[in-house]
PQR file with spaces between the fields and no chain letter, atoms N, CA, C, O and H, PARSE charges and radii, in Angstrom:
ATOM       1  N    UNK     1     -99.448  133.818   65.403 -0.4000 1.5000
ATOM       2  CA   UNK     1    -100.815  134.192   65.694 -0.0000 2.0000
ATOM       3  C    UNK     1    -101.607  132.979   66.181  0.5500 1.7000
ATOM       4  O    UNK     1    -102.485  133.117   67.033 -0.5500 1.4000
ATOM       5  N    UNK     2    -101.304  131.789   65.646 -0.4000 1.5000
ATOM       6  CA   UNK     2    -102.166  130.640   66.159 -0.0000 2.0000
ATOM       7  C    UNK     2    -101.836  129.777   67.315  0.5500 1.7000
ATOM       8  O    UNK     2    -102.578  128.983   67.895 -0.5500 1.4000
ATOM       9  H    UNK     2    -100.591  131.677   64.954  0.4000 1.0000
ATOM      10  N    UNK     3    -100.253  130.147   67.618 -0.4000 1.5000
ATOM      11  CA   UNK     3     -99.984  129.814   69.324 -0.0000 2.0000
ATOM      12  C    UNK     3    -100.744  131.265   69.817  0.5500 1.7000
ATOM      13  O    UNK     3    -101.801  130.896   70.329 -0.5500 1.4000
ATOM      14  H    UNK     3     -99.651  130.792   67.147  0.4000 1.0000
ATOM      15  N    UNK     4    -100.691  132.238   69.860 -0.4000 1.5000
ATOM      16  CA   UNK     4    -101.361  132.951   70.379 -0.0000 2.0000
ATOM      17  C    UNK     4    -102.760  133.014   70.842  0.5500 1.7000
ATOM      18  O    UNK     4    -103.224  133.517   71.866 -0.5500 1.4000
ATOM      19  H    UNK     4     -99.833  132.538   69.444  0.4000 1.0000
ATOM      20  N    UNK     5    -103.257  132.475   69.994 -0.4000 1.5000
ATOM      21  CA   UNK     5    -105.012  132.127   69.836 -0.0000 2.0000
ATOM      22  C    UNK     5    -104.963  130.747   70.479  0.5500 1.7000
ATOM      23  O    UNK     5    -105.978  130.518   71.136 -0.5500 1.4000
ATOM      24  H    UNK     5    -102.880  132.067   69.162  0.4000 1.0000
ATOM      25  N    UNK     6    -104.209  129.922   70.474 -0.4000 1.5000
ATOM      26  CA   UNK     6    -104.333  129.050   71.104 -0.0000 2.0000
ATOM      27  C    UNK     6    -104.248  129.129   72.675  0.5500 1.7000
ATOM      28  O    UNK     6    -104.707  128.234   73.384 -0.5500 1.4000
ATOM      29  H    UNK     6    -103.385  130.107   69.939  0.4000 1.0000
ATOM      30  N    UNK     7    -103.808  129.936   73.034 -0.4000 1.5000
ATOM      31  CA   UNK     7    -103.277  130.152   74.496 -0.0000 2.0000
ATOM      32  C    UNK     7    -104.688  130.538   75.297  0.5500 1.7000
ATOM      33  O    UNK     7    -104.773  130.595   76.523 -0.5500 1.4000
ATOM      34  H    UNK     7    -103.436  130.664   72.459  0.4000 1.0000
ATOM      35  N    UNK     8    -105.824  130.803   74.323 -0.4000 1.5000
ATOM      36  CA   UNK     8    -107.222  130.956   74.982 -0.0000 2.0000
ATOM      37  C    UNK     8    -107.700  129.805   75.113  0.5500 1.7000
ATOM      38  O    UNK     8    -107.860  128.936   74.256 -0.5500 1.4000
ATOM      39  H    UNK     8    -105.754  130.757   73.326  0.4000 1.0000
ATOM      40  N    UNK     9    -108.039  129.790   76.708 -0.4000 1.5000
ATOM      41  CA   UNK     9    -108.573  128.543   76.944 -0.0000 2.0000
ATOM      42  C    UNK     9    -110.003  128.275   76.103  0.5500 1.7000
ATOM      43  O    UNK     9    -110.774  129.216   75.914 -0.5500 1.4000
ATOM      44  H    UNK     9    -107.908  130.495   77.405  0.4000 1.0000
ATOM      45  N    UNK    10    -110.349  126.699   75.531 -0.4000 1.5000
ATOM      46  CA   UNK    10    -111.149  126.755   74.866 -0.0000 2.0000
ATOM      47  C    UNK    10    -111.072  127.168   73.056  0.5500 1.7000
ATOM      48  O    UNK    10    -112.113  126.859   72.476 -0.5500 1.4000
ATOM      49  H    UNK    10    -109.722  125.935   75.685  0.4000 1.0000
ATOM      50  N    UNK    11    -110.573  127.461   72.641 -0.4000 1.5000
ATOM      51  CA   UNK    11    -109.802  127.441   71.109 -0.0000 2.0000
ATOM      52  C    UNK    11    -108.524  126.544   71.012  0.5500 1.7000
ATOM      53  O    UNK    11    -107.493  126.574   71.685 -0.5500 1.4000
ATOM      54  H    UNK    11    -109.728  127.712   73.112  0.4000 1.0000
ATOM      55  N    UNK    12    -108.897  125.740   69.979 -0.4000 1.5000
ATOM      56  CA   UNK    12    -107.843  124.913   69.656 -0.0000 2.0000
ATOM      57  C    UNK    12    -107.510  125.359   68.133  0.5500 1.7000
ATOM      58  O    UNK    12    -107.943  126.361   67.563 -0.5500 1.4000
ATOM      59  H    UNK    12    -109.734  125.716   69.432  0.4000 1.0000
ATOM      60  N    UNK    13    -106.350  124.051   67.443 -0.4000 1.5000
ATOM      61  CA   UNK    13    -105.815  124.560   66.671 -0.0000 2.0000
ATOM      62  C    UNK    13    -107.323  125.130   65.000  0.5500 1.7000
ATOM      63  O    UNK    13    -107.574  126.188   64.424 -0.5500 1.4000
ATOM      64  H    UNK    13    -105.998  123.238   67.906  0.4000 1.0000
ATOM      65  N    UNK    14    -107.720  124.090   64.929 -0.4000 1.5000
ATOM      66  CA   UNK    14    -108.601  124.653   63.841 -0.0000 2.0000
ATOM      67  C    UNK    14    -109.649  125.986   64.458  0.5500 1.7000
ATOM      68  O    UNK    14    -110.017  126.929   63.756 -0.5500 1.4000
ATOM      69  H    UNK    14    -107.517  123.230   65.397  0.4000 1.0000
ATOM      70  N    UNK    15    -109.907  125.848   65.508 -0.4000 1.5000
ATOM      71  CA   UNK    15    -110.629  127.120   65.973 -0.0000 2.0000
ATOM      72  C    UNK    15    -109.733  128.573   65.522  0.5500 1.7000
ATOM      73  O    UNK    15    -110.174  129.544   64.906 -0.5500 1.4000
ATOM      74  H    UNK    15    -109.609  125.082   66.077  0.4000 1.0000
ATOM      75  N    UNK    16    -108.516  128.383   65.988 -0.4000 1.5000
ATOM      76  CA   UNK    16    -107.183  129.385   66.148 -0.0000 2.0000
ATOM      77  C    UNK    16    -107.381  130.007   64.315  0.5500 1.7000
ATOM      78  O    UNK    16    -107.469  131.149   63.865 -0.5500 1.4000
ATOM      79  H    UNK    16    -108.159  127.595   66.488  0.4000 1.0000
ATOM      80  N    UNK    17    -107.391  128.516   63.580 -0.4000 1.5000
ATOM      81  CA   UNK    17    -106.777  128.788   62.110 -0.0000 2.0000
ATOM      82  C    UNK    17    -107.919  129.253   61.302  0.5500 1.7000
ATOM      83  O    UNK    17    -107.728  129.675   60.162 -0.5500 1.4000
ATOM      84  H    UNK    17    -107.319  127.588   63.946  0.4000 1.0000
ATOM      85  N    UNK    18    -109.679  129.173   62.086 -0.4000 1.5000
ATOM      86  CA   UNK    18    -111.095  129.613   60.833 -0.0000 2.0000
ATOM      87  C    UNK    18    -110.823  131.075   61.876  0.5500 1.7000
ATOM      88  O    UNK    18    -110.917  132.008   61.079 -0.5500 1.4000
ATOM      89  H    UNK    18    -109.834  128.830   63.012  0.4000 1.0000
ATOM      90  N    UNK    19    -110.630  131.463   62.806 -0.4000 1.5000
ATOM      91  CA   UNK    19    -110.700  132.888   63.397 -0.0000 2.0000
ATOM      92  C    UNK    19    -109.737  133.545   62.495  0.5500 1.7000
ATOM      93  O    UNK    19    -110.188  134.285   61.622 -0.5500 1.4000
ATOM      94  H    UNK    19    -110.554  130.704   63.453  0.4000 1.0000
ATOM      95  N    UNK    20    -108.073  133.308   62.633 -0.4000 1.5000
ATOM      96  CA   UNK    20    -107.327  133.839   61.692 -0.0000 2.0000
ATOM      97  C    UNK    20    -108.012  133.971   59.861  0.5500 1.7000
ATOM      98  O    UNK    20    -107.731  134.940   59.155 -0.5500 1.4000
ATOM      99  H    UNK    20    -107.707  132.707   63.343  0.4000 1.0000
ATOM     100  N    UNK    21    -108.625  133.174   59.527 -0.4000 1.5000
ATOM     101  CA   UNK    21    -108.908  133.415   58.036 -0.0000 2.0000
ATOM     102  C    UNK    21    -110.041  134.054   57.735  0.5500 1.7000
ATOM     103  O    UNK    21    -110.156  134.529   56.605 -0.5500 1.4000
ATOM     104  H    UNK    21    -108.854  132.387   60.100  0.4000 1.0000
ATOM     105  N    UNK    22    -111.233  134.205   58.817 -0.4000 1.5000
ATOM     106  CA   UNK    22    -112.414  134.790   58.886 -0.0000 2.0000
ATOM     107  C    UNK    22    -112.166  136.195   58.867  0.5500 1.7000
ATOM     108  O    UNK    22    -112.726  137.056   58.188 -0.5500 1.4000
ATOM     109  H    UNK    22    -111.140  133.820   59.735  0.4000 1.0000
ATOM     110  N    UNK    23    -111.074  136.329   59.868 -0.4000 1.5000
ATOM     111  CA   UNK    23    -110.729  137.825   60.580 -0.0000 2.0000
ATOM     112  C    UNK    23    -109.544  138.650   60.254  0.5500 1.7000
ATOM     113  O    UNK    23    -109.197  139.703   60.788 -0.5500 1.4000
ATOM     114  H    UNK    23    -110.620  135.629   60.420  0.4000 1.0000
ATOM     115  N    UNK    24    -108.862  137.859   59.082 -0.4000 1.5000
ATOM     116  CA   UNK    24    -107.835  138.715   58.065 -0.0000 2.0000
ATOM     117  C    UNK    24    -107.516  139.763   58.282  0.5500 1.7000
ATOM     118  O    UNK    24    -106.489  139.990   58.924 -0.5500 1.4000
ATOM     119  H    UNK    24    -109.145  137.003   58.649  0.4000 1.0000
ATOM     120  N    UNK    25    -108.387  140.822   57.760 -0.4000 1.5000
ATOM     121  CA   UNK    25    -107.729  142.398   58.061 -0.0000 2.0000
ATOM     122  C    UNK    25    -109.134  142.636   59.046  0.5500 1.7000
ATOM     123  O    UNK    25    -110.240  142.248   58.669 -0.5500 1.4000
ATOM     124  H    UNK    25    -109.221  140.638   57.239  0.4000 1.0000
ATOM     125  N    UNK    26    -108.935  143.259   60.223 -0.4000 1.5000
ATOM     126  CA   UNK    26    -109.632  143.717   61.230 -0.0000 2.0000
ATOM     127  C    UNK    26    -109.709  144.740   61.378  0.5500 1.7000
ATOM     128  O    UNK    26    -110.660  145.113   62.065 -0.5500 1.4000
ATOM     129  H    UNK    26    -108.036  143.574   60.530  0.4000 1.0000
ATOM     130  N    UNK    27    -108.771  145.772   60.828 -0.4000 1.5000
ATOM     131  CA   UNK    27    -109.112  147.313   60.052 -0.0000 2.0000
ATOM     132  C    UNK    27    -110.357  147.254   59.386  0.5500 1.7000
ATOM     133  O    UNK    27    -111.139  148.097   59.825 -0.5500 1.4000
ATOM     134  H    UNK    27    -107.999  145.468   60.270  0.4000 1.0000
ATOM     135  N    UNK    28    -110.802  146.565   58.497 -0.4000 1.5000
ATOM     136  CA   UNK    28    -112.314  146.667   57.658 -0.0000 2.0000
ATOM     137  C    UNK    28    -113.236  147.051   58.545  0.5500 1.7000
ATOM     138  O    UNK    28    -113.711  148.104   58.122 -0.5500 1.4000
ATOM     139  H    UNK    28    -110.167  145.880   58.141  0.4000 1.0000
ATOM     140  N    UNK    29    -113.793  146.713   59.667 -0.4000 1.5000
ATOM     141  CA   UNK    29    -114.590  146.694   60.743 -0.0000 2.0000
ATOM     142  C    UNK    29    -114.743  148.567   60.989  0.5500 1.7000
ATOM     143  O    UNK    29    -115.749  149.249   60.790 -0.5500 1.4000
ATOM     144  H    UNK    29    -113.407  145.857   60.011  0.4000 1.0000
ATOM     145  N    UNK    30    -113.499  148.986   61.434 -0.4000 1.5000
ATOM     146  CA   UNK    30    -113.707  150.294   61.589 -0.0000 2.0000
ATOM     147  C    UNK    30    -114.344  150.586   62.895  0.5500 1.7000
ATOM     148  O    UNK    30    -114.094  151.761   63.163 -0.5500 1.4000
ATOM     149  H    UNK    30    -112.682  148.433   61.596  0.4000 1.0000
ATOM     150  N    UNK    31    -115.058  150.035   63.826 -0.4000 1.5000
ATOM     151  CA   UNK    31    -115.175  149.946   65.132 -0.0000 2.0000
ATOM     152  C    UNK    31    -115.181  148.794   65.692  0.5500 1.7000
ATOM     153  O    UNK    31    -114.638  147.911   65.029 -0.5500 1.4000
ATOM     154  H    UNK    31    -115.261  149.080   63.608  0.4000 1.0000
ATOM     155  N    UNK    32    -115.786  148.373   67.101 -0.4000 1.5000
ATOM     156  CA   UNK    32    -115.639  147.087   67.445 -0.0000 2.0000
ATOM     157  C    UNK    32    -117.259  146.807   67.585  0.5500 1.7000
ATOM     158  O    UNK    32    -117.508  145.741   68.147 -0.5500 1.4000
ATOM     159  H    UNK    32    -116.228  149.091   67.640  0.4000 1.0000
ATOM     160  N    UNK    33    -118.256  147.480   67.223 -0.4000 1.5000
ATOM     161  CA   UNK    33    -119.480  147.182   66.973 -0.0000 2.0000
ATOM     162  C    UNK    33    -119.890  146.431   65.774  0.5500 1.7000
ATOM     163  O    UNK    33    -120.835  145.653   65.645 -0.5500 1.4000
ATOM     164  H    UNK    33    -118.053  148.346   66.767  0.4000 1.0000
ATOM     165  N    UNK    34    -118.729  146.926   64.658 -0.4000 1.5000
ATOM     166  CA   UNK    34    -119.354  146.687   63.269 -0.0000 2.0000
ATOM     167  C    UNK    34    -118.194  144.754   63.354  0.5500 1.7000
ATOM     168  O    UNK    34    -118.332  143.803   62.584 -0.5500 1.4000
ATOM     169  H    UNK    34    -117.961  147.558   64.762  0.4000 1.0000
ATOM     170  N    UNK    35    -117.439  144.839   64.276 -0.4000 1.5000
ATOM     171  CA   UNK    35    -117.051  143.922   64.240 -0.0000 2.0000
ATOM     172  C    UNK    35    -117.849  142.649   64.926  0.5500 1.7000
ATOM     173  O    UNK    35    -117.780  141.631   64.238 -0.5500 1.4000
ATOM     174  H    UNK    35    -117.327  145.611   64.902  0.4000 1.0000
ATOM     175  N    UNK    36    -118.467  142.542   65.947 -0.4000 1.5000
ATOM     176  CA   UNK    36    -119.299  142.200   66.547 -0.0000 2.0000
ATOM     177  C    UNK    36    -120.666  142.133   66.345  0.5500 1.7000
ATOM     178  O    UNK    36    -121.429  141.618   67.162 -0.5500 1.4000
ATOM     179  H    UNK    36    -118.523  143.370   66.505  0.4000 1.0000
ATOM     180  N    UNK    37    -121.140  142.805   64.919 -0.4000 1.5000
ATOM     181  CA   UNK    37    -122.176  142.198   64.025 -0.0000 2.0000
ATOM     182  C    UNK    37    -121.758  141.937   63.127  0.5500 1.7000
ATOM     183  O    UNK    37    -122.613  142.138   62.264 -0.5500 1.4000
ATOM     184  H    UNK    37    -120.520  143.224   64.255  0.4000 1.0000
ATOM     185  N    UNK    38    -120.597  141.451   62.568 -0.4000 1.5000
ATOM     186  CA   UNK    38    -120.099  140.265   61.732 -0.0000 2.0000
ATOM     187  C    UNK    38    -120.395  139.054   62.384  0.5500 1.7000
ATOM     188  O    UNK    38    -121.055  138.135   61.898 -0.5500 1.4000
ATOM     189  H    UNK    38    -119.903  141.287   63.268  0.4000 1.0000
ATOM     190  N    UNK    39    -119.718  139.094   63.868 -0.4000 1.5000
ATOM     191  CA   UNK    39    -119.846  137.760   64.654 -0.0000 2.0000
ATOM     192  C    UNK    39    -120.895  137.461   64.753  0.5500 1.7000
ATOM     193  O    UNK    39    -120.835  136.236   64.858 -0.5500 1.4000
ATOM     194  H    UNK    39    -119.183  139.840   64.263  0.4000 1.0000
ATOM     195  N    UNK    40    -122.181  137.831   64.810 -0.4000 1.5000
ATOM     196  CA   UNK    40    -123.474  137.615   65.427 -0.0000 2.0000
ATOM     197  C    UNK    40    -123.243  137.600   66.735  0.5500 1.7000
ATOM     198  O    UNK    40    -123.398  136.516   67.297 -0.5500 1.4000
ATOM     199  H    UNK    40    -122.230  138.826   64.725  0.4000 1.0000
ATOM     200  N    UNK    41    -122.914  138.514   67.366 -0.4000 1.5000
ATOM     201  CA   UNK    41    -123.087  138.710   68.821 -0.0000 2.0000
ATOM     202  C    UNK    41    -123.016  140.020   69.172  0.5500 1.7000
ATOM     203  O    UNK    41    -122.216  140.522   69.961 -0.5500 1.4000
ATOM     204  H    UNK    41    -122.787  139.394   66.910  0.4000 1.0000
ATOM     205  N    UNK    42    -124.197  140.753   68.332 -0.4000 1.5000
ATOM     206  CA   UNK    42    -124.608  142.002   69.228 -0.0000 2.0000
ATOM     207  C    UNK    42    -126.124  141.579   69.461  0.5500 1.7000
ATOM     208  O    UNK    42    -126.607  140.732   68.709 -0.5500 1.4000
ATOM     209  H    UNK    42    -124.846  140.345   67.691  0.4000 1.0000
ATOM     210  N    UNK    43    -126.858  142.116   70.436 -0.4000 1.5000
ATOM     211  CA   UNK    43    -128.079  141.766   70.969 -0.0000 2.0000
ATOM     212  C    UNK    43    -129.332  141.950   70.036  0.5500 1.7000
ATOM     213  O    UNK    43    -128.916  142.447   68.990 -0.5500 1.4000
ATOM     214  H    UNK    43    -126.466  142.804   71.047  0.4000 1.0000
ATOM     215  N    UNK    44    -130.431  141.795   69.987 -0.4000 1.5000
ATOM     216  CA   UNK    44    -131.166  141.850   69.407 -0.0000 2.0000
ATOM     217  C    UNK    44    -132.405  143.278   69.637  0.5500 1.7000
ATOM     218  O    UNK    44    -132.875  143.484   70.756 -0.5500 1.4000
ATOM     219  H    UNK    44    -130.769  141.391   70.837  0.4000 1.0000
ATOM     220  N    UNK    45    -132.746  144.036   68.586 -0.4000 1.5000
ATOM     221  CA   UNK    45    -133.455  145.018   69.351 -0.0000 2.0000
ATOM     222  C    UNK    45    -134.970  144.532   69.597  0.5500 1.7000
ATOM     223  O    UNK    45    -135.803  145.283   70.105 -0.5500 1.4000
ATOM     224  H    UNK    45    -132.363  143.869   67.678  0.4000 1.0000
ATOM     225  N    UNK    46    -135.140  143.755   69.359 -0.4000 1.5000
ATOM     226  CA   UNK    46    -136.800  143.026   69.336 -0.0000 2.0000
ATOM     227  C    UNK    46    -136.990  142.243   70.474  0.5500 1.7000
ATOM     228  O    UNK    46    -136.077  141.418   70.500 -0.5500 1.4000
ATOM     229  H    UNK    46    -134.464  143.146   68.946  0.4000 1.0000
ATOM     230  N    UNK    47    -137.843  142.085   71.565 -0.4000 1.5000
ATOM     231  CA   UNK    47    -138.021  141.712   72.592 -0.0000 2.0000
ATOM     232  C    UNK    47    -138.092  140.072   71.902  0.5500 1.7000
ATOM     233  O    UNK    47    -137.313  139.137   72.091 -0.5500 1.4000
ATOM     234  H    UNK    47    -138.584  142.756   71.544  0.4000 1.0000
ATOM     235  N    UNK    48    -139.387  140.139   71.007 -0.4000 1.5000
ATOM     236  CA   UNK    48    -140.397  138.349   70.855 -0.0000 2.0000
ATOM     237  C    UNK    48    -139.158  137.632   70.021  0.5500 1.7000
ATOM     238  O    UNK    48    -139.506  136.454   69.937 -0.5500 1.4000
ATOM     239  H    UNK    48    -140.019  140.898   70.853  0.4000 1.0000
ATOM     240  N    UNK    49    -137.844  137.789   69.348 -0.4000 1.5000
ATOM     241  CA   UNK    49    -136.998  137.064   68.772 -0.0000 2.0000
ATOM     242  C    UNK    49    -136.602  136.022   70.236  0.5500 1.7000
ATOM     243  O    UNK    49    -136.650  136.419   71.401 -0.5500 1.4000
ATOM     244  H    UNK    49    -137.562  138.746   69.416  0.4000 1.0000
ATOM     245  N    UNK    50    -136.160  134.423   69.712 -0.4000 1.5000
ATOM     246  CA   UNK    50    -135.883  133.534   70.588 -0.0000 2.0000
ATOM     247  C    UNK    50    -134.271  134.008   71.572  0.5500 1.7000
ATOM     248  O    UNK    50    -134.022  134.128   72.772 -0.5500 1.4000
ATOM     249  H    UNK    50    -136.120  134.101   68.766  0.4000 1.0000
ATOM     250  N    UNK    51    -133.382  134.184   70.157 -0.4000 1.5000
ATOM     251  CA   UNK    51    -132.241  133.898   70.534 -0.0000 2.0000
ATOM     252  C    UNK    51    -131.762  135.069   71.627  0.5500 1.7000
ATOM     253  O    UNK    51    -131.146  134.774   72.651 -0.5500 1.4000
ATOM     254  H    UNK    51    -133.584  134.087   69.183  0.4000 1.0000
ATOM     255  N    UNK    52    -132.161  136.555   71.242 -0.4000 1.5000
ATOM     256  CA   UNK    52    -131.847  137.263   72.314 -0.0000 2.0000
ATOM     257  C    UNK    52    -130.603  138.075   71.339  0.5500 1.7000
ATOM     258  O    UNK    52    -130.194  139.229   71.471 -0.5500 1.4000
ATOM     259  H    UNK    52    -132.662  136.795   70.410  0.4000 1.0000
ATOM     260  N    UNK    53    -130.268  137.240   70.539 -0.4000 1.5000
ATOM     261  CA   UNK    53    -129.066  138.290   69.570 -0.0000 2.0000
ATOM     262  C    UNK    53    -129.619  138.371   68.300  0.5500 1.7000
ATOM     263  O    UNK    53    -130.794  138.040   68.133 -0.5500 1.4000
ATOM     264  H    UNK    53    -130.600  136.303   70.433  0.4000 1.0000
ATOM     265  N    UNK    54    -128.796  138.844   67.200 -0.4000 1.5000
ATOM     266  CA   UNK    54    -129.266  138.772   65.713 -0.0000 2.0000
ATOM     267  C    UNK    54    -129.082  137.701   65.134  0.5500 1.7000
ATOM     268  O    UNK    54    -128.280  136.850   65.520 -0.5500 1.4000
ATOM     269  H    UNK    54    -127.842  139.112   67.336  0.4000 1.0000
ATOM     270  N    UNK    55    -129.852  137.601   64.065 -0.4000 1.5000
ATOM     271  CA   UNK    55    -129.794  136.379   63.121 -0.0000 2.0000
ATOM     272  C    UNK    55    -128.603  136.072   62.251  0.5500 1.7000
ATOM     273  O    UNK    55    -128.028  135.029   61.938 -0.5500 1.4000
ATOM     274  H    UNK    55    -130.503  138.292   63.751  0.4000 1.0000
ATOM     275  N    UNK    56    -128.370  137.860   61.861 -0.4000 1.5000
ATOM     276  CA   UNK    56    -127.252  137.645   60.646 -0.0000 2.0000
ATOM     277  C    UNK    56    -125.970  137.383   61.868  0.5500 1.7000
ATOM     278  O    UNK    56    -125.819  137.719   63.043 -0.5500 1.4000
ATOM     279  H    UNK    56    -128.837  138.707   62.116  0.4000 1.0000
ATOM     280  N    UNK    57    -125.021  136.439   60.662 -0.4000 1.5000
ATOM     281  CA   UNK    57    -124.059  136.039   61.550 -0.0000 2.0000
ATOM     282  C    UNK    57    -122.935  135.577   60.790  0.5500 1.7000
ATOM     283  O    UNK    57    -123.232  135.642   59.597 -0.5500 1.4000
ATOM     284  H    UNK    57    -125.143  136.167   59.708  0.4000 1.0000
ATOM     285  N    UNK    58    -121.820  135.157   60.952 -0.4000 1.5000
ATOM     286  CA   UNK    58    -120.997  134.799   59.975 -0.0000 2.0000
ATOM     287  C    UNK    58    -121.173  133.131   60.642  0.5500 1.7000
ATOM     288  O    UNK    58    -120.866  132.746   61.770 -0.5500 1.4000
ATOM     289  H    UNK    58    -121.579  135.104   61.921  0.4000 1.0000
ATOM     290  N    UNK    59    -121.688  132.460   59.665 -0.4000 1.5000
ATOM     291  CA   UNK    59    -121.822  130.892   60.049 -0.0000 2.0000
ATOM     292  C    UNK    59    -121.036  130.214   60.138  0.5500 1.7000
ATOM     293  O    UNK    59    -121.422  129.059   59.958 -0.5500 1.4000
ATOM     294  H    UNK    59    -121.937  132.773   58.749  0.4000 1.0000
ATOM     295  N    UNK    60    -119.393  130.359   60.467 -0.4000 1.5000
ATOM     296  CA   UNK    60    -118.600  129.805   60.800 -0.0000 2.0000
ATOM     297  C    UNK    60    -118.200  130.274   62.451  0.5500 1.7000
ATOM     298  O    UNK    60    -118.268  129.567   63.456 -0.5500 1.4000
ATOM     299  H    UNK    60    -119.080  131.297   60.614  0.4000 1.0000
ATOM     300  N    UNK    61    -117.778  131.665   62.342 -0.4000 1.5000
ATOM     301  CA   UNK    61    -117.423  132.273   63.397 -0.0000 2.0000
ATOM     302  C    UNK    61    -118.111  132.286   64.955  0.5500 1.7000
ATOM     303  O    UNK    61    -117.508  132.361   66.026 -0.5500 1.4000
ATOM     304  H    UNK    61    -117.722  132.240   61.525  0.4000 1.0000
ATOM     305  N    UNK    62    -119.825  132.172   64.680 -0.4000 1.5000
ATOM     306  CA   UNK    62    -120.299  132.514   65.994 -0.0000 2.0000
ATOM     307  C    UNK    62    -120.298  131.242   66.421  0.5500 1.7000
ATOM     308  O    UNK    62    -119.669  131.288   67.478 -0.5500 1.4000
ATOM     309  H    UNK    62    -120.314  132.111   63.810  0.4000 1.0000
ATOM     310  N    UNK    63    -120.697  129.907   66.189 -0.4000 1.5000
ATOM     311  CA   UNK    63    -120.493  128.528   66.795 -0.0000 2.0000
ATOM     312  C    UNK    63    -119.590  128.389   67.427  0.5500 1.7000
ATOM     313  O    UNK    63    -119.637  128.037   68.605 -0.5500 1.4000
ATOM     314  H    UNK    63    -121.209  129.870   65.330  0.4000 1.0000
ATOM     315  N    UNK    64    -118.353  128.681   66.664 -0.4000 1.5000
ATOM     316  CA   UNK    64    -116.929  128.360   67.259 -0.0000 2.0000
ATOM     317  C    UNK    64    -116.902  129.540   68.911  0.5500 1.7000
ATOM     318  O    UNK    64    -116.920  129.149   70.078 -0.5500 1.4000
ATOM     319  H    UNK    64    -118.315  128.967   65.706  0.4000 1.0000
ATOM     320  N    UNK    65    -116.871  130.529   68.563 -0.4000 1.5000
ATOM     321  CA   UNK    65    -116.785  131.657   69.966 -0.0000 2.0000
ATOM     322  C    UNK    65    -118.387  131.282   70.842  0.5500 1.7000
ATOM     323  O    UNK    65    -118.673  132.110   71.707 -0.5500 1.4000
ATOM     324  H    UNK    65    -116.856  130.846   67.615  0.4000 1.0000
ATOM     325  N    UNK    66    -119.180  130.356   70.690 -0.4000 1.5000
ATOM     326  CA   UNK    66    -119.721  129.911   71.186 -0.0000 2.0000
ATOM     327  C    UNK    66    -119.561  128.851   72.546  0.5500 1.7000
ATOM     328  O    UNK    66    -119.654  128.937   73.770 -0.5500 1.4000
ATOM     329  H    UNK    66    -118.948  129.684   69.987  0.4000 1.0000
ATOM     330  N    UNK    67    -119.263  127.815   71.525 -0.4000 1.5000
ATOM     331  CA   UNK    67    -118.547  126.694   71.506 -0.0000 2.0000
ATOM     332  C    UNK    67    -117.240  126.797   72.485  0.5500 1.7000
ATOM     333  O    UNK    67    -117.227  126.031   73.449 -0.5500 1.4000
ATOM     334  H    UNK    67    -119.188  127.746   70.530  0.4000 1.0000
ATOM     335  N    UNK    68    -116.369  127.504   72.341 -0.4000 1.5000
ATOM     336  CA   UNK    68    -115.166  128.259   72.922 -0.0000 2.0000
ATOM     337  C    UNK    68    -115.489  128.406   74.268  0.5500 1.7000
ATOM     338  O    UNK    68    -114.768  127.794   75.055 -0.5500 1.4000
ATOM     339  H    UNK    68    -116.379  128.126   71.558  0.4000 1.0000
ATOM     340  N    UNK    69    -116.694  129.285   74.864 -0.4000 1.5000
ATOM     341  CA   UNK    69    -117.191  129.874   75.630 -0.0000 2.0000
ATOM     342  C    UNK    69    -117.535  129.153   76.533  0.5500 1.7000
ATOM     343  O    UNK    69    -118.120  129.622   77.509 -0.5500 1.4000
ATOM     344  H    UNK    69    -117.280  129.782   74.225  0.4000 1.0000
């Protein structure tokens, strides 16, 4: 799984290894919405917020797929 994850440009090995431990069972999620407000990267419904997405976020995960990006 972590040569795999590695093969994305932009993730390296500790990126590869907090995604794998963050993202364990990916069944929990149950869609790919509810997965994607774990990440903090679904949009925000409030125009006057800065960031443009939500606040809640998993504080490891969204930097890195940031960062990645």
């Amino acid at each position: 799984m972590v040569d795999l994850l590695r093969s994305i440009p932009g993730i390296g090995l500790l990126e590869a290894k907090i995604l794998i431990v963050e993202l364990v069972d990916m069944e929990r999620f149950g869609t790919v919405g509810l997965m994607h407000s774990f990440l903090g990267l679904t949009p925000s419904v409030y125009a006057s917020e800065d960031t443009g997405i939500i606040k809640r976020h998993n504080s490891f995960l969204r930097p890195i797929l940031i960062q990645a990006a």
